[in-house]
N, C-alpha and C positions, 0 to 999 in steps of 0.2 A: 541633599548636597551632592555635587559631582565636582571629584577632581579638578584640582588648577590645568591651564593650557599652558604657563608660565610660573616657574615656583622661583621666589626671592633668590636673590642668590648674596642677601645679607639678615640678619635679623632689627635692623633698626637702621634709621637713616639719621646721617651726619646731617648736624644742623650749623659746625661751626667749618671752618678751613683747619687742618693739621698746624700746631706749632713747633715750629724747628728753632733748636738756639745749639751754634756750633760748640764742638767742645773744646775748638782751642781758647776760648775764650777763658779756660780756666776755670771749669765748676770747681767747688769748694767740697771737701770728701773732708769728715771726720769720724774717725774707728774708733768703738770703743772695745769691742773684742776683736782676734782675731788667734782664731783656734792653728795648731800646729800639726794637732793629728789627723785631722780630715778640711783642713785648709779653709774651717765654716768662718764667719766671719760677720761682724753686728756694726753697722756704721749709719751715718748720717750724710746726705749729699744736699746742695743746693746749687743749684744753675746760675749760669752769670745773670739771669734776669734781676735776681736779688728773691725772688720770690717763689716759684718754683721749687719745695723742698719735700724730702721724705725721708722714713726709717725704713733700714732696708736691712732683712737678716740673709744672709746667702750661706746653705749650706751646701753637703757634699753633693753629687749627682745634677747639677743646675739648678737642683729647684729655691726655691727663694718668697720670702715671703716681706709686702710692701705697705708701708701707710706714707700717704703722701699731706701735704697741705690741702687740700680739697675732700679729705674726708673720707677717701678711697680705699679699699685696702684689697688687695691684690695678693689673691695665692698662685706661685707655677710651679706647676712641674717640671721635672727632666723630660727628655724626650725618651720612647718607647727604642731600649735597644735590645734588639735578640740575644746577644751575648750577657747580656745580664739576666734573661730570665724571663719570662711571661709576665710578674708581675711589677715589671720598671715602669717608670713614669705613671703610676699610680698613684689617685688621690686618695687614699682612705681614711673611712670617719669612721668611729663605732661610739655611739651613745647611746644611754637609756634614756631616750626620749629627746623631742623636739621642739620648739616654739618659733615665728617664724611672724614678723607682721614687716610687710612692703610696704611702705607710704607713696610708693611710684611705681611705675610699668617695669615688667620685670622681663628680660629677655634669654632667652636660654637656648642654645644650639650645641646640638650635638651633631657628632661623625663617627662612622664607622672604623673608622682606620684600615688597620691589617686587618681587621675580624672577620674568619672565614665564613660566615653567616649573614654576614653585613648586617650585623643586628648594632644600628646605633644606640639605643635605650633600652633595658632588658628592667623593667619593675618585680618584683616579688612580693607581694604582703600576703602573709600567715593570720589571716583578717580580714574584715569587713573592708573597705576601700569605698571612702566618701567623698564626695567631690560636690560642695554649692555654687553655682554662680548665682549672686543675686543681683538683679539688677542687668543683668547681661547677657550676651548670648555665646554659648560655646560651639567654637567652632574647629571642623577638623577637615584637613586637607591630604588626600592623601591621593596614587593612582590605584590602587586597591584596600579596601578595610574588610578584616574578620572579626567575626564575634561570635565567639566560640564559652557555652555554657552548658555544664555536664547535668545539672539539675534543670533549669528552667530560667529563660531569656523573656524579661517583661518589656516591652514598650509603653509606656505612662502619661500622657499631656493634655494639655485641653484641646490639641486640633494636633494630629499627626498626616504626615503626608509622605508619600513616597514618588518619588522622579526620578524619571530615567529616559535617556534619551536610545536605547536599548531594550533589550527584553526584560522581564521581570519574571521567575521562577521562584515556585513554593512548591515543595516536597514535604510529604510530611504522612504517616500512619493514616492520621485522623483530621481534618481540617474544621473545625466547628465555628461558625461566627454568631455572632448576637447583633443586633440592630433594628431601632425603631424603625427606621425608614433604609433604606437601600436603593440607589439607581445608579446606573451601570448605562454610561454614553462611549458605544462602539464605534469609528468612523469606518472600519474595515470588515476583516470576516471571523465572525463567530461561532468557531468549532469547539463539539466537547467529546470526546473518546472516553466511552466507561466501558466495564467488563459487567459492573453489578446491576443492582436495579436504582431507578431514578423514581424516587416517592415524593411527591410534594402534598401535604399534608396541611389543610387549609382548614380554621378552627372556629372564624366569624361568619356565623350564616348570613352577614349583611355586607360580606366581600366579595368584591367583582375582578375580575380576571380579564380584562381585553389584551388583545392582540391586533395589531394593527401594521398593514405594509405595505406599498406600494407595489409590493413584486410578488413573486410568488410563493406560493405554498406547497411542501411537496414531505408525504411520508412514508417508507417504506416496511412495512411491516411483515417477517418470517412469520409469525407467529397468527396469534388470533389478537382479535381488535375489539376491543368492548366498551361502549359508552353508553352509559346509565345516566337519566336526566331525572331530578325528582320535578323539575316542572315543566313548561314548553321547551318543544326543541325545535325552531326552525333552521332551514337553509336555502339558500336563493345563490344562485349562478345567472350572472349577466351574458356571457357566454361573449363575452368581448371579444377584439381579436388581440392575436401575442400571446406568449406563452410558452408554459413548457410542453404541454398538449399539442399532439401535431394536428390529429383527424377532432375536425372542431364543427362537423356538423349539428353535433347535440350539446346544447349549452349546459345542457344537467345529465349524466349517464352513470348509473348504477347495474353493474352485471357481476355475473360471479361462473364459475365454472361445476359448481354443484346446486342445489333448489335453492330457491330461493321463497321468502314470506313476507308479504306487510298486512297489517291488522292491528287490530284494536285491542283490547285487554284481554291481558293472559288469564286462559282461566280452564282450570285441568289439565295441563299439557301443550295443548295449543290456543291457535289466536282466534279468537272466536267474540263474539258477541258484543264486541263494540263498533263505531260507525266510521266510516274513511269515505271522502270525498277527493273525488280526481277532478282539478281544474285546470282547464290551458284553454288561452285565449288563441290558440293555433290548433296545428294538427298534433294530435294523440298519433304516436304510432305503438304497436303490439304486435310482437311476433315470437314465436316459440314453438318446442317441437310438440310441448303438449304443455297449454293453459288454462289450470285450472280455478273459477271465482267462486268462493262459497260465502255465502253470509245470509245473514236473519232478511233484509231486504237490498236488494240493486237494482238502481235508479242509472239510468245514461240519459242525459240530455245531450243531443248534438243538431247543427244544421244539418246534416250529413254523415253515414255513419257508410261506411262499404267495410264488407270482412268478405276474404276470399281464404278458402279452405279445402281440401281435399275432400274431406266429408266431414258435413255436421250435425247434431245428434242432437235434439232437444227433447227433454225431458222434464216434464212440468203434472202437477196436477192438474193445473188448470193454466191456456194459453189464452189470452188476448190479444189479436191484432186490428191496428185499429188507425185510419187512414182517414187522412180530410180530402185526400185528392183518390187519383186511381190506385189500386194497388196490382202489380202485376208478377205473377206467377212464371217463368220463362225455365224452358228447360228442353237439351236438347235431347232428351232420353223420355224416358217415363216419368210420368208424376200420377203419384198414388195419393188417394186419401181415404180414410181408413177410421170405421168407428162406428160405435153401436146404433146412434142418430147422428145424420148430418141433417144442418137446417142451411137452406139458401135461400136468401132471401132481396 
């Protein structure tokens, strides 16, 4: 509920015209008390309508108490005067207890008056405080509401809903919620600022986690960065253009500023003895100030393979090379070859 733009400035609306009937016409007054010490006085009046009548007790300070022919009865007070006291023009009730049943709409307005608080309604109960609508809906208007509860403030219903055409803030130690299902429609931007750690703790081994976005992806991480996969893990870069990425000539780039490894299963400390295949239906490029490939067997299939190097060092038990076409030797230095038998053939 939000605030009225517009608040009554009655609590019920006339449904007839006011009836006026002069008084010189002679209403009809009959007393049957009238007091001498404080001027109170107990009478009967009726209006020249002929019909129009009521008992009317009036004592001292204005106030006065009314029954008319329509069933009405009417308490007033005096009005609030300073000189008399704080507590002038005061209704007071004190009973042990209440009963209370309306067969109609019941209308109740209050004012603040002089009260320096401008508290119009101040309740008190030393107790539970219950309140049923049934059958209906309660409603409250106000331009600000508190709800202030030193133990504990429940919200209760079959569908609760919160609007606001402003922000909405929760503060709070600890904030725990529970729910089967959970979604969360942002049309704007979704920021979160923690100091602690962020754990999400997922319990069904047959739940899936996507993420899905038009835009981009972006993480920064001080620290170290660890992802454990107990099954496959791919990834693929279309290497499109746009982005937050300026230099976009490598649609996939993974570097680092100290060694780096890829391999196969761990096994005594390092990565060793399982199988990794390099495919690209383009060019491979490899560069570095010193690369090194170890493994059980390496296989390179390419149309075309060029490595250019300051010097390079091959050490092999056994080398094979081995040509459908010419294979040619170029060098603008020496070239040595060297070994217990050479066969040419």
């Amino acid at each position: 509920m939000k605030p009225a733009i517009n608040y009554p400035s009655n609590i019920f609306k006339q449904t007839t015209p006011d009836e006026e009937q002069a008084l010189t016409d002679n209403p009809r007054f009959q007393t049957w008390y009238k007091g001498w010490l404080t001027r109170s006085e107990i009478y009967e009046r009726k209006l020249p309508d002929g019909l129009t009548s009521a008992l009317r007790i009036d004592g001292p300070g204005d106030s006065a108490f009314s029954l008319d022919d329509k069933g009405n009865i009417r308490i007033l007070t005096g009005k609030r005067d300073p000189e008399k006291g704080a507590g002038s023009g005061v209704l007071g009730i004190k009973t042990w207890g209440q009963q209370q049943i309306h067969n109609e709409r019941s209308n109740l307005q209050y004012n603040y008056g002089s009260d320096d608080e401008k508290q119009a309604l101040n309740v008190i109960c030393y107790g539970d405080h219950v309140e049923n609508v049934k059958g209906g809906t309660r409603y409250i208007y106000a331009t600000k509401i508190i709800l202030s509860a030193t133990s504990e403030l429940v919200l209760e219903g079959g569908s609760i809903k919160l609007q606001s055409e402003s922000d909405i803030e929760m503060a709070a130690a600890s904030i725990n919620t529970a729910q089967v299902n959970k979604k969360d429609i942002v049309l704007g931007e979704k920021k979160t600022d923690a100091l602690g750690t962020d754990t999400t703790d997922q319990f069904d081994p047959r739940a899936t986690q996507t993420f899905n976005s038009p835009g981009n992806l972006q993480r920064n991480v001080a620290g170290d960065y660890n992802v454990t996969v107990g099954g496959c893990y791919h990834s693929f870069a279309a290497g499109g253009p746009g982005g937050l990425i300026v230099d976009r000539v490598f649609g996939y780039y993974a570097g680092t500023s100290t060694n780096a490894a890829l391999g196969g299963t761990l096994a005594a400390g390092v990565y060793s003895s399982g199988e990794m295949d390099l495919i690209a239906t383009t060019d491979v490029f490899v560069a570095g100030a010193d690369f090194d490939i170890a493994g059980a067997d390496f296989d390179i299939t390419a149309a075309k393979i060029d490595a250019v190097a300051a010097d390079v060092n091959l050490d092999a038990a056994k080398v094979d090379i081995l040509g459908s076409g010419d294979v040619s030797i170029t060098s603008s230095g020496t070239v040595r070859i060297t070994g217990t038998l050479i066969y040419l053939n």
